[in-house]
C-alpha positions as CSV (number, residue, x, y, z in Angstrom):
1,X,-95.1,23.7,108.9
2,X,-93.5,20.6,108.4
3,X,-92.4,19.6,104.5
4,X,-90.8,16.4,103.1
5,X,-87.0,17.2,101.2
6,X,-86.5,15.6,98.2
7,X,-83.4,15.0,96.6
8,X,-81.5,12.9,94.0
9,X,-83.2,14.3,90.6
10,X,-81.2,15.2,87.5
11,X,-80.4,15.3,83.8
12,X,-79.9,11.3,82.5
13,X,-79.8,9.8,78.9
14,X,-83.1,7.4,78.1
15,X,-81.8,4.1,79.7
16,X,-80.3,5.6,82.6
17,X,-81.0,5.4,86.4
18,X,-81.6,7.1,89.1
19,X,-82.8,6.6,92.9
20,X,-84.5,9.7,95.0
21,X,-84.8,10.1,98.1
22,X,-86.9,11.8,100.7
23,X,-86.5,12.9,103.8
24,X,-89.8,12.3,106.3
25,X,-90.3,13.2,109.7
26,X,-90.4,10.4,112.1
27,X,-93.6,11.0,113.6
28,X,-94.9,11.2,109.8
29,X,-93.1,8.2,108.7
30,X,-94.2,5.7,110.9
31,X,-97.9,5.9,110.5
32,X,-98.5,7.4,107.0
33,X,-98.6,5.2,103.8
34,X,-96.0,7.3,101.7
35,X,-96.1,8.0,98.1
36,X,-93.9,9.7,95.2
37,X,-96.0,11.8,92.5
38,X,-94.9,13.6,89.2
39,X,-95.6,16.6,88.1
40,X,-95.0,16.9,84.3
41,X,-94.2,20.1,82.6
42,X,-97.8,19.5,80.6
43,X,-100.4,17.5,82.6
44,X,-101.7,16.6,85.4
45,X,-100.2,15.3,88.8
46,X,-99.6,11.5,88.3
47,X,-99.3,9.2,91.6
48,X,-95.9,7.3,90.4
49,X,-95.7,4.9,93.3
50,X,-96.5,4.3,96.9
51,X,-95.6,1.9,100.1
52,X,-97.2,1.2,103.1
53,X,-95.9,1.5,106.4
54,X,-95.1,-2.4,106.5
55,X,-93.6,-2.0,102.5
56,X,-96.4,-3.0,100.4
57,X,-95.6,-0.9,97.1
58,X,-97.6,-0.8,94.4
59,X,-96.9,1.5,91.2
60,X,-98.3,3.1,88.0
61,X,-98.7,0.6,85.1
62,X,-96.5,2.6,82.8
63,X,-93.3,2.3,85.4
64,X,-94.0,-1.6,86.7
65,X,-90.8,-3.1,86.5
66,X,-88.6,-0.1,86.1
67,X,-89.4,1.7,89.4
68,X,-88.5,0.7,92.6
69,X,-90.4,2.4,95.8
70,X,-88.4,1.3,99.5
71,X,-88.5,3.3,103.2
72,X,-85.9,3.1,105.5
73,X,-87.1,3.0,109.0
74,X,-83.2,3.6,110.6
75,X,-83.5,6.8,108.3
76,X,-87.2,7.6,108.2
77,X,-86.4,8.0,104.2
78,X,-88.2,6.9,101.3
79,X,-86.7,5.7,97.6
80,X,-87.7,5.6,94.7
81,X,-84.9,4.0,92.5
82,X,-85.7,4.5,88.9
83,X,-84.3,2.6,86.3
84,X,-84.7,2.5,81.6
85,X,-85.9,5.9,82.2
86,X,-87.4,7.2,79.5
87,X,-87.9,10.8,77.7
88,X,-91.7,10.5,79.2
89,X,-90.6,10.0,82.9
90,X,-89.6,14.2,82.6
91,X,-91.4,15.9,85.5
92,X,-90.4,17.0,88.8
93,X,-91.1,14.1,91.4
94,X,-92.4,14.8,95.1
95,X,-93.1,12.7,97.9
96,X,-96.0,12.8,100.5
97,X,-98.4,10.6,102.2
98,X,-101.1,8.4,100.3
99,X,-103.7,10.5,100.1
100,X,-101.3,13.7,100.0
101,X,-102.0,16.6,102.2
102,X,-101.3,20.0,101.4
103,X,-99.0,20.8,104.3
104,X,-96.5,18.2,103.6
105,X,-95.7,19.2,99.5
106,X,-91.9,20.3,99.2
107,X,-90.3,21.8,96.5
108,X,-89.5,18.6,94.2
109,X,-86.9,17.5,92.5
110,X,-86.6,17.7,88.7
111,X,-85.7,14.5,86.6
112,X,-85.1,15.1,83.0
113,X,-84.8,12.4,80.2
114,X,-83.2,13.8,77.2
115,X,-81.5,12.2,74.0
């Protein structure tokens, strides 16, 4: 069963940045639309951002302007650079294809926003 690796999460002050980074099967990569989601420790899962396969990204209203989505294709790796993070940006982040199938959910990574 083949499962995207995400990586690059950690513990930041509100204001900082960080950039994630997922790791996608080639044959995946080049004909999915990709996506990151967030998982909050309360609430639903939120669809953060996505990209299409020639790099239309569009985004959540509440991170326009302070998230960046990007794929690599000499990598098959997808970004999301995230920047003025705030104390509500706290979940763990995962990446998958727009719509997300089940078999392709990893394990996350964890950003938390603390003051």
């Amino acid at each position: 069963q083949v499962r995207l690796v995400e990586s690059g999460g950690g513990l930041v002050h509100p204001g900082e940045s960080l950039r994630l980074s997922c790791e996608v099967p080639e044959n995946v990569f080049n004909i999915y639309h990709m996506a990151w989601y967030r998982q909050p420790s309360v609430g639903q899962l939120e669809l953060v951002a996505d990209i299409s396969t020639t790099g239309v990204a569009d985004y959540v209203e509440s991170v326009k302007g302070r998230f960046t989505i990007s794929r690599d294709v000499t990598k098959n790796t997808v970004y999301l650079q995230m920047s003025s993070l705030r104390p509500d940006d706290t979940a763990v982040y995962y990446c998958n294809v727009l719509p997300a199938l089940r078999q392709y959910w990893g394990q996350g990574t964890q950003v938390t926003v603390y003051s």
